[in-house]
C-alpha positions as CSV (number, residue, x, y, z in Angstrom):
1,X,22.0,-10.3,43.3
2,X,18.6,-9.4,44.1
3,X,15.1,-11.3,43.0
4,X,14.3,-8.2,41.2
5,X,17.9,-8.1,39.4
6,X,17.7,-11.6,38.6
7,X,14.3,-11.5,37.2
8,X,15.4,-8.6,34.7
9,X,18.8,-10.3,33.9
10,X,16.6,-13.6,32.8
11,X,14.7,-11.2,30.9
12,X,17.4,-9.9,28.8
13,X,18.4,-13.1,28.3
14,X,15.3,-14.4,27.1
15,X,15.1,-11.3,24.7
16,X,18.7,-11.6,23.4
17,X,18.4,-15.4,23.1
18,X,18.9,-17.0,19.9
19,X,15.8,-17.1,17.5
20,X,13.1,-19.7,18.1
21,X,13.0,-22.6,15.9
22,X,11.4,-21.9,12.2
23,X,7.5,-22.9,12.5
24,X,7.4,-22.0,15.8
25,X,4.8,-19.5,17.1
26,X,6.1,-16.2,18.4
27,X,6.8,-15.8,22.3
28,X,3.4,-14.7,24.2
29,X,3.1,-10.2,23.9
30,X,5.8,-10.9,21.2
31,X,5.0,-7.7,18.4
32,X,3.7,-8.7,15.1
33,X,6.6,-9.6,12.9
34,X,7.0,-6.8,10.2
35,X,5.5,-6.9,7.3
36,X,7.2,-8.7,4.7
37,X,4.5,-8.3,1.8
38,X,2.3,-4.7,0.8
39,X,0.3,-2.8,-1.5
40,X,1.0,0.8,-2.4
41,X,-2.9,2.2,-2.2
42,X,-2.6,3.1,-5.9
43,X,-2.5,-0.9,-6.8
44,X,-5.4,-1.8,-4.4
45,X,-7.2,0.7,-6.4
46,X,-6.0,-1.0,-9.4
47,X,-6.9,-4.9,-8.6
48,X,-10.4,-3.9,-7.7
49,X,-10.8,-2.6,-11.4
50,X,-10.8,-6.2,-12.5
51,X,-13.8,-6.2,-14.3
52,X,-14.5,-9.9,-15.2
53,X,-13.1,-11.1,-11.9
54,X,-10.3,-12.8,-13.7
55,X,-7.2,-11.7,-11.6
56,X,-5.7,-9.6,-13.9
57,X,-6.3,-5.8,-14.9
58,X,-6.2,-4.6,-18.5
59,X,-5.9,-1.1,-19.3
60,X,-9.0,-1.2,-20.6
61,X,-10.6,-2.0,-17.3
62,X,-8.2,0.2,-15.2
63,X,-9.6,3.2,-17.6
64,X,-12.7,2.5,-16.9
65,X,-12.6,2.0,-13.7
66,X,-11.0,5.3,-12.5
67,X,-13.5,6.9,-15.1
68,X,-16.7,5.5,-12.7
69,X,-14.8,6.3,-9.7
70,X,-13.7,10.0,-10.8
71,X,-17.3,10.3,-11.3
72,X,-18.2,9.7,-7.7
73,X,-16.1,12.8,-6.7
74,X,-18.5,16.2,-5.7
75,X,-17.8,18.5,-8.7
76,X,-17.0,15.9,-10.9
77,X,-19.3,16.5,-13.7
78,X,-18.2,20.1,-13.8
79,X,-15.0,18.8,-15.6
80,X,-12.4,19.3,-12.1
81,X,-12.7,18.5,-8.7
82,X,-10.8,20.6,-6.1
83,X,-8.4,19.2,-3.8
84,X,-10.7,18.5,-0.8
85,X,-12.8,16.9,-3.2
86,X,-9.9,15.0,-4.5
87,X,-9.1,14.1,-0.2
88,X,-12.4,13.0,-0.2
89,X,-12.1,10.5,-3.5
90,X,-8.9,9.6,-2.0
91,X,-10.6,8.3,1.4
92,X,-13.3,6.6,-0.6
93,X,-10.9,5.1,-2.9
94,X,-7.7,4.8,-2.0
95,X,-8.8,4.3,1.6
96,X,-6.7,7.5,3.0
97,X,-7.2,11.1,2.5
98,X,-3.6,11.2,2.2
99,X,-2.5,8.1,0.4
100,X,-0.7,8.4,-3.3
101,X,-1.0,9.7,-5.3
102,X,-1.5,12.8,-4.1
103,X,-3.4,15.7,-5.7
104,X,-0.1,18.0,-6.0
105,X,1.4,14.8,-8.1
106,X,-1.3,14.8,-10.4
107,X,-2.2,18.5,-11.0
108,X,-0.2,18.8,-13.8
109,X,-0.7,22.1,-14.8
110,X,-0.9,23.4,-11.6
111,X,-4.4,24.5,-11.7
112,X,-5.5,23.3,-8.3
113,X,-7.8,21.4,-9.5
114,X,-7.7,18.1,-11.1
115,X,-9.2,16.2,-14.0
116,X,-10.2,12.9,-15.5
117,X,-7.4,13.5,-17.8
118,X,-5.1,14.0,-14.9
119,X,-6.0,11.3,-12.6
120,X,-5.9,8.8,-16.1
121,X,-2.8,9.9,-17.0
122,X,-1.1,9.3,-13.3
123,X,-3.0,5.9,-13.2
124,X,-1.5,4.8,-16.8
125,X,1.9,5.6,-15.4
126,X,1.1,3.4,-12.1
127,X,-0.3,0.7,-14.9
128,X,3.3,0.8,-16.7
129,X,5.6,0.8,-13.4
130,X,3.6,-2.1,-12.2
131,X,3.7,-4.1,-15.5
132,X,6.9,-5.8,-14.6
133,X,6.3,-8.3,-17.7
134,X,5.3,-5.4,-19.9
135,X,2.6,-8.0,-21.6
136,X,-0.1,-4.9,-20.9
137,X,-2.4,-6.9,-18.4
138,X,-1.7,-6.7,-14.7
139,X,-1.8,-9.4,-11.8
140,X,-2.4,-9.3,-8.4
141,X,1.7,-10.7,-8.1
142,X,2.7,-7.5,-9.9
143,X,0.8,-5.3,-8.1
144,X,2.1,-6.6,-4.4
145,X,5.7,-5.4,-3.7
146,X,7.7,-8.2,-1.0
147,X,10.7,-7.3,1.2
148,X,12.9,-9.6,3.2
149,X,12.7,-9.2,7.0
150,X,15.8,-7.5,8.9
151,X,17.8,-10.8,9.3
152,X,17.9,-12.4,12.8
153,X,14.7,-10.5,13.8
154,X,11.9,-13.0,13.0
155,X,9.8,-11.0,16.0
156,X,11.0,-7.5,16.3
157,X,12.7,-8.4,19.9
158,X,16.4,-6.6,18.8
159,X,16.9,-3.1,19.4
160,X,16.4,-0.6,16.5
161,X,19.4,1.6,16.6
């Protein structure tokens, strides 16, 4: 073999290996390991309605809260915003012009344009989906969603197929 054939046959092996040891750090230019915890941008919206800095969100201060933020949207105090408008509460807010919810989920009525009503009434559902307890207050470990890792890929090395 060649130096240049041995050198990528190490690699491969090297990639194909078995997993490092648990606790130790990935290999050097190794990707970042996949995320194994989120947040849907609808329940980082929701934990930064907490009020009284408590941890936990009450309905009370999740109505509220998209109230005052509803009210930040251009056109707002006419009674609807449009959908830009709504892109542009949805960058502000959600931190993505198109993160969910989007406008077309919460136009009920199909108006093309969207209310307080509206965007309360998509919010309470949110506030009941992530109430896993159902005890009416939210916490930051209901509104995180967790997934396991693809097994035997702590790094990302393997091969997606």
């Amino acid at each position: 073999m060649t130096g240049g054939m041995l050198l990528a046959f190490a690699l491969l092996q090297a990639i194909t290996a078995a997993p490092p040891p648990a606790g130790a750090p990935p290999p050097a230019g190794a990707p970042q390991p996949p995320a194994t915890i989120f947040a849907e941008p609808a329940a980082l919206f929701i934990a930064a309605c907490d009020a009284n800095g408590d941890g936990r969100v009450t309905q009370t201060e999740l109505t509220a809260c998209v109230a005052r933020s509803y009210a930040t949207a251009e056109g707002a105090a006419s009674g609807s915003i449009g959908y830009i408008a709504y892109a542009d509460w949805a960058q502000a807010w959600l931190g993505d012009r198109n993160a969910l919810p989007s406008p077309f989920e919460i136009d009920r009525d199909g108006d093309n344009r969207i209310t307080l009503v509206e965007l309360h009434a998509r919010f309470a559902q949110f506030f009941v989906r992530f109430d896993r307890d159902k005890d009416g207050v939210l916490t930051r470990a209901e509104l995180i969603t967790i997934r396991g890792a693809p097994a035997g890929d702590r790094y990302g090395l393997r091969k997606k197929k």
